[in-house]
C-alpha positions in Angstrom: 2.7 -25.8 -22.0 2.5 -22.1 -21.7 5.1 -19.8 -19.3 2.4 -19.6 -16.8 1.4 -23.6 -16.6 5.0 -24.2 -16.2 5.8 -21.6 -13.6 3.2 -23.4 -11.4 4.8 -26.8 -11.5 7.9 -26.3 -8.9 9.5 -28.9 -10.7 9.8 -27.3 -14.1 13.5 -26.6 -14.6 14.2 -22.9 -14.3 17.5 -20.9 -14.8 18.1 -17.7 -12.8 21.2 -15.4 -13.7 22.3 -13.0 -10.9 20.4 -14.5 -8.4 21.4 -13.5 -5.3 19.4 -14.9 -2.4 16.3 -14.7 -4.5 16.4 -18.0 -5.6 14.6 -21.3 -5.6 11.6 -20.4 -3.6 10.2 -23.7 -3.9 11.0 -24.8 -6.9 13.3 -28.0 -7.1 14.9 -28.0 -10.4 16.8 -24.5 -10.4 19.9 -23.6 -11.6 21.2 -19.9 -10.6 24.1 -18.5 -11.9 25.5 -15.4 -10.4 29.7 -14.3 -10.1 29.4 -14.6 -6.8 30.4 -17.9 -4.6 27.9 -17.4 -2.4 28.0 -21.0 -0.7 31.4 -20.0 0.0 31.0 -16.5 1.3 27.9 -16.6 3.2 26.8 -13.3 1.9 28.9 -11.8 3.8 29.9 -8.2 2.6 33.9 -8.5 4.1 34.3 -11.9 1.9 33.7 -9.3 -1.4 30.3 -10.1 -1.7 29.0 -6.8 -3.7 25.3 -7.3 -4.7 22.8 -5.0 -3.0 21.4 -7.8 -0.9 24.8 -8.5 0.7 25.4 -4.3 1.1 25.1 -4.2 4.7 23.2 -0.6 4.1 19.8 -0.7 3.4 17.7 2.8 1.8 13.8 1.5 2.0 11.6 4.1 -0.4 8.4 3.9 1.5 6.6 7.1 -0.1 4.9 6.3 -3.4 2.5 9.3 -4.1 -1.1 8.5 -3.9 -0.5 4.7 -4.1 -1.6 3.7 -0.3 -1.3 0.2 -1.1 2.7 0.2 -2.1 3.2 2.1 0.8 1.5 -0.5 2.8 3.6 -3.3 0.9 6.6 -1.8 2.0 5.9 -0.8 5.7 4.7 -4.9 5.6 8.2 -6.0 4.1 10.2 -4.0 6.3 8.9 -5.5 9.0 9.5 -9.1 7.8 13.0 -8.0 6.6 13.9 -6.6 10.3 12.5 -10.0 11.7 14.8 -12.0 9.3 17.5 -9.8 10.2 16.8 -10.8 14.0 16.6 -14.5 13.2 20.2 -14.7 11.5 22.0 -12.4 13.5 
């Protein structure tokens, strides 16, 4: 079974080192391992957590040159990151 075959069976088991919040995205067998205790912490930047996703400042690079559709990508992420933002505050 080649890397991409198993990457499209979610249950292939998959191991994922500094993981963050970028884990599991639907895949059932994962294991992540990262320094952080995030199940204990809740990401939250006061409880030590010090990975860029748990930094409560954000810098978004939106200008990529001639390369419209990166720029597009990111205006489309930001706005999905501001709506999760909204949903867990």
């Amino acid at each position: 079974m080649s890397l991409d075959e198993s990457l499209r069976n979610k249950n292939s088991p998959v191991a994922i080192v500094g993981a963050g919040i970028s884990a599991q995205r639907g895949f059932t067998n994962v294991t992540i391992f990262d320094k952080q205790p995030y199940q204990k912490s809740k990401y939250s930047f006061e409880d030590s957590c010090d990975a860029a996703n748990a930094d409560p400042n954000k810098i978004i690079r939106v200008a990529y040159g001639d390369e419209k559709i990166y720029q597009d990508l990111t205006l489309e992420a930001l706005k999905h990151w501001e709506e999760w933002n909204e949903q867990l505050a």
